[in-house]
C-alpha positions as CSV (number, residue, x, y, z in Angstrom):
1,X,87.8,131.1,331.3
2,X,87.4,134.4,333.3
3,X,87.3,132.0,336.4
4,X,90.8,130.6,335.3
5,X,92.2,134.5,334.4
6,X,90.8,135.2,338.2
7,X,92.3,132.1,340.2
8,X,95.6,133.0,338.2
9,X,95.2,136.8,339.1
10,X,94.9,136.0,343.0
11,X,97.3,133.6,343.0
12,X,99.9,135.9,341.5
13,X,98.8,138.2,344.2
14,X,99.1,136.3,347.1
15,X,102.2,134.3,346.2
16,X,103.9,138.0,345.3
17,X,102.8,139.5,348.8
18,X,104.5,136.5,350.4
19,X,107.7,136.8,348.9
20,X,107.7,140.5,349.5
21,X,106.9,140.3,353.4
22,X,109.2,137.2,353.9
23,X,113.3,138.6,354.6
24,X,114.9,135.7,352.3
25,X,112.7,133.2,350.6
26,X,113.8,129.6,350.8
27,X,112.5,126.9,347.9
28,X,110.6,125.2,351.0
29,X,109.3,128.4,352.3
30,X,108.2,129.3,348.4
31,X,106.4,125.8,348.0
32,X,104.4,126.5,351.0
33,X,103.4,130.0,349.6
34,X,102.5,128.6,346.4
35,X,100.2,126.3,347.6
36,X,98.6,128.7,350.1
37,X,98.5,130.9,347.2
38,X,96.5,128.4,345.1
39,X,94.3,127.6,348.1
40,X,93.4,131.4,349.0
41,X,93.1,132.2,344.8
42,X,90.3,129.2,345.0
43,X,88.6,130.4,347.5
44,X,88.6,133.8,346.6
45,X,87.0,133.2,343.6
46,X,84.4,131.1,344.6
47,X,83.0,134.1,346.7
48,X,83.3,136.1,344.4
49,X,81.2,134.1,342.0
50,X,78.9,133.4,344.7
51,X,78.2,136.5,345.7
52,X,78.0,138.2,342.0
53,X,80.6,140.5,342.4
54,X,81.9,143.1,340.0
55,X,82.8,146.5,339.4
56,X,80.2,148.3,337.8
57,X,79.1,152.4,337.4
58,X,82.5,152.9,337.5
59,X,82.3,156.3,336.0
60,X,82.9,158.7,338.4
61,X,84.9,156.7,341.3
62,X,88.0,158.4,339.0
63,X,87.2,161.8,340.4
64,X,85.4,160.3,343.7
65,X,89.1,159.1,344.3
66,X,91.0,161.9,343.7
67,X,88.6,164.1,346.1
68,X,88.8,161.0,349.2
69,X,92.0,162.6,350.4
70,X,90.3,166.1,350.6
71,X,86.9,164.8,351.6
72,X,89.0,162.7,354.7
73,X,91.0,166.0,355.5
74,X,87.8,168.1,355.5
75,X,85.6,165.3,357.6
76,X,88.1,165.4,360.1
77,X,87.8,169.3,360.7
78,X,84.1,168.8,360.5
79,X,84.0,166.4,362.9
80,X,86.4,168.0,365.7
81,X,84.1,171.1,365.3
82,X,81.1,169.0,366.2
83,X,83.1,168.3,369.4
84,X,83.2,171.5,370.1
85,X,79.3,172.4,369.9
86,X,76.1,171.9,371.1
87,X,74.7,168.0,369.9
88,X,72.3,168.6,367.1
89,X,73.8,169.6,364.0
90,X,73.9,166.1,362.5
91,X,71.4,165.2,359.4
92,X,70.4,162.0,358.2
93,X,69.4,162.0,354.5
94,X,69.1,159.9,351.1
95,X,71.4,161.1,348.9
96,X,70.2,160.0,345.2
97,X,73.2,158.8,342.7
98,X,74.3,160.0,339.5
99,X,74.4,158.0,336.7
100,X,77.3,156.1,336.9
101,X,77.7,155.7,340.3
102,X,77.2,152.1,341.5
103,X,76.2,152.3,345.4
104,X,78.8,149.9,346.1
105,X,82.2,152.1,345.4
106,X,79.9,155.2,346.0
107,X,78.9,154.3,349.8
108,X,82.5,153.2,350.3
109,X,83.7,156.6,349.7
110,X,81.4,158.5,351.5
111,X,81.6,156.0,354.1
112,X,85.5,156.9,354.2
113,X,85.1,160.3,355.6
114,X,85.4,161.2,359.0
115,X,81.8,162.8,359.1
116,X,79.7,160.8,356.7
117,X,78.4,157.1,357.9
118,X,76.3,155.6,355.0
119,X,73.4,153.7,356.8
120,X,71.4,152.2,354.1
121,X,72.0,151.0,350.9
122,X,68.4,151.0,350.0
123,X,68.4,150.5,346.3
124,X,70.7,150.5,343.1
125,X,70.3,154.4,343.1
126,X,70.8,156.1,346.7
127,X,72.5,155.5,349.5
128,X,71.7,156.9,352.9
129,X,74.0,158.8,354.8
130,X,74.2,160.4,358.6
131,X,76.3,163.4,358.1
132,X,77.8,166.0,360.8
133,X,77.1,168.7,358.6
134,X,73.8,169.6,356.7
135,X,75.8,170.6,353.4
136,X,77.3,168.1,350.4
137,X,81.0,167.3,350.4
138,X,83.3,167.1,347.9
139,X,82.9,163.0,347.6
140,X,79.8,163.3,347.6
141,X,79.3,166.4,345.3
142,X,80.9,163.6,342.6
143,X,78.7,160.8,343.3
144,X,75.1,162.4,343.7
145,X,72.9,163.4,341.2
146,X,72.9,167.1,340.2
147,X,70.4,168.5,341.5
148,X,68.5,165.7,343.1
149,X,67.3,164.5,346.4
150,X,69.5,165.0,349.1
């Protein structure tokens, strides 16, 4: 069943991202993106069921979100500054999660920032991160656990 709701899901995707990004749809030009629709929907699934996938810990990524903007805004100043100085400044270090956090949406986000690379994903729990800067951002403020390792 949630195979079916996930096939139809992608499908309705695709075949409405064709007919938005073609000028005038023709019934021939429709056919074809239904069936390419169907095809990519099939597929899609069956790597997503292979692989497992799911959105899980999906707690904070709300207010991990709503701070990217900031976090991307900030990362950028953070990183022309370490242009402007002496190499050495960078820090590499395992930043523990907070419950609710799965590592998955969690490293993306970090990842996201201009000063942040997440380099490790080396359990369910932390994710290691090379930062330009030895202090938490706002992203990551969200995502790690109070108080814990950083």
């Amino acid at each position: 069943m949630r195979a079916g709701v996930g096939i139809a899901v992608w499908c309705a995707v695709l075949l409405g991202l064709t007919v938005v990004l073609v000028d005038s749809v023709t019934p021939v030009e429709l056919a074809v993106a239904g069936v390419a629709a169907v095809g990519g929907a099939v597929a899609a699934q069956r790597i997503r069921s292979a692989a497992d996938a799911g959105f899980s810990g999906s707690r904070r990524a709300a207010r991990a979100v709503l701070l990217l903007p900031w976090a991307v805004v900030r990362g950028l100043a953070v990183l022309l500054a370490a242009l402007a100085r002496r190499p050495g400044t960078a820090v590499v270090r395992r930043v523990r999660l907070a419950p609710g956090a799965d590592p998955g949406w969690a490293g993306a986000l970090l990842a996201a920032s201009p000063d942040t690379c997440v380099v490790d994903v080396p359990g369910d729990d932390a994710v290691v991160v090379h930062a330009l800067r030895p202090e938490a951002g706002p992203v990551e403020e969200i995502v790690a656990r109070p108080g814990g390792e950083r």
